[in-house]
C-alpha positions in Angstrom: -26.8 9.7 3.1 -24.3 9.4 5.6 -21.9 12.6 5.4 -18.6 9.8 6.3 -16.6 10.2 2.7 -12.4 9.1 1.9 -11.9 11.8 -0.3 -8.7 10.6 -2.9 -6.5 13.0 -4.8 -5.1 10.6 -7.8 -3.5 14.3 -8.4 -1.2 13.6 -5.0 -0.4 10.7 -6.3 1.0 11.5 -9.5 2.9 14.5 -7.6 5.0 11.6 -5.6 5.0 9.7 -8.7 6.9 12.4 -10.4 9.0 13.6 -7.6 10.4 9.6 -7.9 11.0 10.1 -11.8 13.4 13.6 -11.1 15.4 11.6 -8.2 15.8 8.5 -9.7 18.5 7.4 -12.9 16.0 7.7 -15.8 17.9 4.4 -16.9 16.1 2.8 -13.8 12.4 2.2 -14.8 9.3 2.3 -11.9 7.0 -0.5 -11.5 4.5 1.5 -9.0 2.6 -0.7 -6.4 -1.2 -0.7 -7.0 -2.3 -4.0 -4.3 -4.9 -4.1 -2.0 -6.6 -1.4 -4.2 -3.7 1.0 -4.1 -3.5 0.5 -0.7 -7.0 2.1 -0.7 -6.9 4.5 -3.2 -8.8 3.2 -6.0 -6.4 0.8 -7.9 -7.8 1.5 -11.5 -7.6 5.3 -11.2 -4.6 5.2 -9.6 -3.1 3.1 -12.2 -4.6 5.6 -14.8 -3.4 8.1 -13.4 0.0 6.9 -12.9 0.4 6.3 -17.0 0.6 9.6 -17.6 3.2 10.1 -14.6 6.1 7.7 -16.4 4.5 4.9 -15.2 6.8 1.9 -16.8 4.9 -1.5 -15.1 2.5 -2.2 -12.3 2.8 -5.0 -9.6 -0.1 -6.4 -7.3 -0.3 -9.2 -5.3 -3.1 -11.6 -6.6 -4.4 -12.1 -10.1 -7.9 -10.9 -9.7 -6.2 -7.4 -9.3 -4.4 -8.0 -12.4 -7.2 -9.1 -14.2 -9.0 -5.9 -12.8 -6.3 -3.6 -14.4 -6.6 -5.4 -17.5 -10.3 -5.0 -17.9 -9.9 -1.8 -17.6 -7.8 -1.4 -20.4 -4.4 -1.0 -18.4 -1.8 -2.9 -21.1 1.2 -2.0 -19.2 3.3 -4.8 -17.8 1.8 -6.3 -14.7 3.6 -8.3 -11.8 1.6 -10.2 -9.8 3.9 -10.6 -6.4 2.4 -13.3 -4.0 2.4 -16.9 -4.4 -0.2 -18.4 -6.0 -2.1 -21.6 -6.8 -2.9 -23.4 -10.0 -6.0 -22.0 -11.4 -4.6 -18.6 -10.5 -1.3 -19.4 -12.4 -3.5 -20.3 -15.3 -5.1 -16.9 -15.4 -2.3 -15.4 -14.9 -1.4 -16.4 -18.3 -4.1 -15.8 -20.0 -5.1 -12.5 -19.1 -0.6 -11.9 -20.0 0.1 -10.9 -16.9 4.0 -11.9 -15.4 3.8 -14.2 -12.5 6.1 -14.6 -9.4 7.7 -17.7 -9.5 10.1 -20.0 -7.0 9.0 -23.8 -7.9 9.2 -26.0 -10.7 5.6 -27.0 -10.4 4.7 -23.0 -11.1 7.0 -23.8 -14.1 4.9 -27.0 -15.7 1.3 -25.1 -14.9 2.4 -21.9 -16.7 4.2 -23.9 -19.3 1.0 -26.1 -19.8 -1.7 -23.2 -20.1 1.2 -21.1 -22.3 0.7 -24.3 -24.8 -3.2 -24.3 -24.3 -3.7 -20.8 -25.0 -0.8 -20.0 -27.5 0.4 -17.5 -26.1 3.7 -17.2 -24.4 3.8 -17.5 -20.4 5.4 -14.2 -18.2 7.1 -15.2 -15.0 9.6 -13.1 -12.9 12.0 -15.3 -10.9 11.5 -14.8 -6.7 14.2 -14.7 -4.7 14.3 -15.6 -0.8 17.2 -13.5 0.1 16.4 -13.4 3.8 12.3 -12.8 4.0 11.6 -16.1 4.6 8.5 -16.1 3.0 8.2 -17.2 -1.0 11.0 -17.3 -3.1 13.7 -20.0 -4.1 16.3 -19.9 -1.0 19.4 -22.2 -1.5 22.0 -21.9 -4.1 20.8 -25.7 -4.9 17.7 -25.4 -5.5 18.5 -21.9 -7.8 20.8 -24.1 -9.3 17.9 -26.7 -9.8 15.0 -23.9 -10.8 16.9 -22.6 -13.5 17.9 -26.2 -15.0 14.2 -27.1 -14.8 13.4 -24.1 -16.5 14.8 -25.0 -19.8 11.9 -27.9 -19.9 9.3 -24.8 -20.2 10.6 -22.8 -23.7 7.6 -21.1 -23.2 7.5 -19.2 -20.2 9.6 -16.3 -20.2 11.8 -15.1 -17.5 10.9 -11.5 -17.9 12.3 -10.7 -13.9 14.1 -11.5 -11.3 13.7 -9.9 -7.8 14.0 -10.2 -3.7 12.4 -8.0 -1.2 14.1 -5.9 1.5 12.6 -7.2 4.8 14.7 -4.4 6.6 16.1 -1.8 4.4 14.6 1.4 6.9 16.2 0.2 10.2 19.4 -2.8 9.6 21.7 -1.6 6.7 24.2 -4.5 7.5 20.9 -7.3 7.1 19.8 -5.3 3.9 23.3 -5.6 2.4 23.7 -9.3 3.1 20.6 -9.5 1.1 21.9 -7.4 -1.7 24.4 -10.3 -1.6 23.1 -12.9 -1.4 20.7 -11.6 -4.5 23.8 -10.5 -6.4 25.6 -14.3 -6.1 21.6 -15.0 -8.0 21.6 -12.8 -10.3 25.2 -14.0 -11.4 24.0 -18.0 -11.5 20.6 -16.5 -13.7 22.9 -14.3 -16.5 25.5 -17.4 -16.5 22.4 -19.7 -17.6 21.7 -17.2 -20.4 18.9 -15.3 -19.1 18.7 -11.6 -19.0 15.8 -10.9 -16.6 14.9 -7.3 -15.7 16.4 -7.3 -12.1 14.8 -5.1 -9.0 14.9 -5.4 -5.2 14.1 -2.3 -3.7 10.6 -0.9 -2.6 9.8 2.9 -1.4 12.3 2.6 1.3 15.3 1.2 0.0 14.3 2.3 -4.1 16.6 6.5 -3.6 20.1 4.2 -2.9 21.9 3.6 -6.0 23.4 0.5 -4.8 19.6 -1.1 -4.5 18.1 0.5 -7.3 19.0 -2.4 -10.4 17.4 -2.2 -13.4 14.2 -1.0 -11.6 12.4 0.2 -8.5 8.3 -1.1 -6.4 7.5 2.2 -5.0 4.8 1.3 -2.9 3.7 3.3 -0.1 6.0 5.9 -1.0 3.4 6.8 -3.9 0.7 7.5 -1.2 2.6 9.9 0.8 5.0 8.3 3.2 7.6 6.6 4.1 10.6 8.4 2.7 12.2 10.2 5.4 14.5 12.4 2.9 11.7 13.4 0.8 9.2 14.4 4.2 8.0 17.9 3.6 7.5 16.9 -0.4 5.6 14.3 -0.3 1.8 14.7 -0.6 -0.6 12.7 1.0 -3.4 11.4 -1.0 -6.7 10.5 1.2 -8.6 13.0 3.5 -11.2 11.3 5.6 -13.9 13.4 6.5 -17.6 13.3 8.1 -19.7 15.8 9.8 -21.6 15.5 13.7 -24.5 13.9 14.3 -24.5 15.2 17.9 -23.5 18.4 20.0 -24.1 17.5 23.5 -23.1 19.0 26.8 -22.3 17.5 29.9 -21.3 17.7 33.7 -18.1 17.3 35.5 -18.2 13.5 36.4 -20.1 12.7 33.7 -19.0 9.4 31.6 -18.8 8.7 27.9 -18.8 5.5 25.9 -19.2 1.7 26.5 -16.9 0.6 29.8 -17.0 4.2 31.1 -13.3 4.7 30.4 -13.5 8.2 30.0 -15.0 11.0 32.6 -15.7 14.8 32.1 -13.1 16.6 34.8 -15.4 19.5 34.0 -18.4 20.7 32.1 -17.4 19.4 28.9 -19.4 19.4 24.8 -19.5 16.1 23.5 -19.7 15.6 19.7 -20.7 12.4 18.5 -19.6 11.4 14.8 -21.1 8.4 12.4 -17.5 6.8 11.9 -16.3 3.4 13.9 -14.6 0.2 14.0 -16.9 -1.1 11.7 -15.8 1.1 9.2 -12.3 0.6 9.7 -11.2 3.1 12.2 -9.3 1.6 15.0 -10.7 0.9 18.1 -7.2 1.6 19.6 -7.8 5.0 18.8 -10.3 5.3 21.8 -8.6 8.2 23.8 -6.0 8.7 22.1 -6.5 9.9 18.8 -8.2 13.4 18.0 -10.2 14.8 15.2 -10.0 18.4 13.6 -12.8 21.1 13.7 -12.5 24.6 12.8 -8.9 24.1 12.3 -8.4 23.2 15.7 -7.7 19.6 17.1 -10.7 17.8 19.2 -9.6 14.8 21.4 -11.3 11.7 21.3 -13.3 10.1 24.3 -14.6 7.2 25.4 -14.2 3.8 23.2 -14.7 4.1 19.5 -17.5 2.3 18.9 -18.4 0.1 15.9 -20.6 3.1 14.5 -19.9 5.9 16.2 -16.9 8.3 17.9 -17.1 10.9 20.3 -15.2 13.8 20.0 -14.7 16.7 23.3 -15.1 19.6 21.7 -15.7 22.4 24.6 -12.5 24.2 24.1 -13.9 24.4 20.5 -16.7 27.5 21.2 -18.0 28.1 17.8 -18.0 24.8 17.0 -21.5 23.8 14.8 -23.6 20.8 13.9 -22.7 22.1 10.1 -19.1 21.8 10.6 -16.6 19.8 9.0 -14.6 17.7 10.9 -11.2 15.6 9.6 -10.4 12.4 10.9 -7.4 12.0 8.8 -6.4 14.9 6.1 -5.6 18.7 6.8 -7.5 21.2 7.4 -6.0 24.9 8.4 -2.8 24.8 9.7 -3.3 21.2 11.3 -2.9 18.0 9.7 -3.6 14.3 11.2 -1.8 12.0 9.4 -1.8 7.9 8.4 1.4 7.8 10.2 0.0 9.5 13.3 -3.0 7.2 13.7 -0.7 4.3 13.2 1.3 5.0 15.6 -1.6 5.1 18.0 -3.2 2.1 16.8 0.2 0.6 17.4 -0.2 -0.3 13.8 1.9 0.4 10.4 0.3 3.3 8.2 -0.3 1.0 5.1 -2.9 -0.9 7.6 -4.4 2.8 8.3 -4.7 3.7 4.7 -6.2 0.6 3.0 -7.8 -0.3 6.4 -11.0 1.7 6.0 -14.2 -0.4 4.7 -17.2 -0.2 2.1 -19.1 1.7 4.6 -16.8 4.5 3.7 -18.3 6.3 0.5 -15.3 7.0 -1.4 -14.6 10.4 -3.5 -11.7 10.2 -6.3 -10.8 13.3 -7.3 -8.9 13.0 -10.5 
């Protein structure tokens, strides 16, 4: 079997998930981000996990991954984020989950199964605040939504919500948005709804001003992207593997497909099963490094759809039985998502849930 294993500590998890609960109002309640298989850390354990952490609802962005929650047995409140099409509203109904909605003809489908099924319909109201992505935009066609909704008594309007497209970098954008989603929340109340209210993910969700009658921590739950809390946080995936190769080489020597990296001197080359194919970036090649006995290897030559090399000749007792760490800690070194993102050019949510079915994965609850 190959040794390549995402080991994933739902315990990690549940330490950030806490750490939220002490710094946020207890008034405000935490709908935690479980999409794209928590980011890819095992959505159902994750969410399992996260009940006993003061978990209060759960969001995901299509409805098989709501449906997935609820076959497990996971009767918390579930938003389901992205857009979606008929048959998908439908099941969104019936397996009670609350569906984003921003058209009237989301309205009639949802209204139609409720009556089919008989059972009320769930739908939290979307907001295009300045995303431009989904979302009901103009103060006309809010005004038009919300008439149109009293033609569907039975779909509830559990929510209301926007999404921050800037709220790390542009305070001045972000509070145009809070706003413009204010001047909508006032139209929604004054039409005699009381929707749950929330705007901010993990990196607006510690400003009081954003924070509403609840918070998405997303990424945040996973280990990063809260500046303030850095140092506290605990990242929650440790990628690991073992060699397959320990080979030495001379001085002008070349590794990898397009020869793009050569030995300056008599250099140890370890190969490693782990590639593109399984989701680590190929532009990582000679940039990125690996750790080995607590010590950090750099990567050469291209990373190939199977395989890495790694020079290791600086690394004396290295071994074939060693351990290496492509993303974790080990010793007094860590690699990090947000490192490899950054030389990937990428985001570290891409890192995280980036990484394939090749990848044995190992939950450690």
């Amino acid at each position: 079997m190959r040794p390549t294993i995402m080991n994933i500590s739902t315990e990690a998890i549940a330490h950030n998930a806490m750490l939220f609960r002490e710094k946020i109002p207890s008034r405000v309640k935490l709908m935690y981000v479980v999409k794209a298989d928590a980011y890819g850390h095992d959505a159902v354990r994750t969410a399992k996990r996260l009940l006993s952490a003061g978990a209060d609802a759960f969001c995901v962005a299509i409805v098989e991954e709501a449906e997935q929650l609820r076959a497990a047995g996971i009767d918390l409140p579930i938003l389901i984020l992205g857009g979606a099409g008929e048959e998908s509203l439908r099941q969104a109904v019936r397996c009670g989950a609350s569906q984003a909605v921003y058209t009237p003809r989301m309205l009639d489908v949802m209204q139609d199964e409720a009556v089919r099924c008989g059972r009320p319909a769930k739908a939290h109201l979307k907001i295009d605040t300045g995303m431009s992505r989904v979302g009901v935009r103009d103060p006309e066609d809010l005004s038009a939504m919300l008439a149109y909704w009293r033609r569907c008594p039975d779909v509830t309007m559990e929510g209301t919500f926007t999404h921050f497209c800037v709220a790390d970098t542009d305070p001045e954008y972000t509070n145009v948005q809070k706003r413009r989603f204010d001047a909508a929340l006032e139209a929604i109340r004054a039409a005699g709804h009381r929707p749950v209210a929330h705007a901010a993910a993990t990196s607006a969700m510690l400003d009081p001003a954003l924070q509403y009658d609840m918070v998405r921590p997303g990424i945040g739950l996973y280990g990063t992207g809260v500046p303030s809390l850095e140092g506290q946080l605990q990242y929650a995936q440790r990628l690991t593997t073992r060699p397959i190769r320990l080979q030495r080489i001379a001085a002008g020597d070349t590794v990898g497909y397009g020869r793009t990296f050569t030995a300056q001197r008599e250099s140890i080359i370890m190969t490693l099963p782990i590639g593109y194919g399984d989701g680590y970036p190929r532009l990582l090649s000679n940039r990125a490094s690996v750790l080995v006995c607590g010590k950090r290897a750099p990567l050469v030559g291209r990373v190939c759809m199977d395989m890495i090399m790694a020079d290791v000749t600086d690394i004396p007792e290295v071994s074939m039985d060693d351990e290496v760490v492509l993303m974790g800690a080990q010793g007094a070194e860590r690699i990090t998502p947000d490192e490899l993102a950054e030389f990937a050019e990428t985001i570290p949510y891409e890192i995280m849930l980036g990484f394939s079915a090749r990848v044995r994965r190992n939950v450690e609850v």
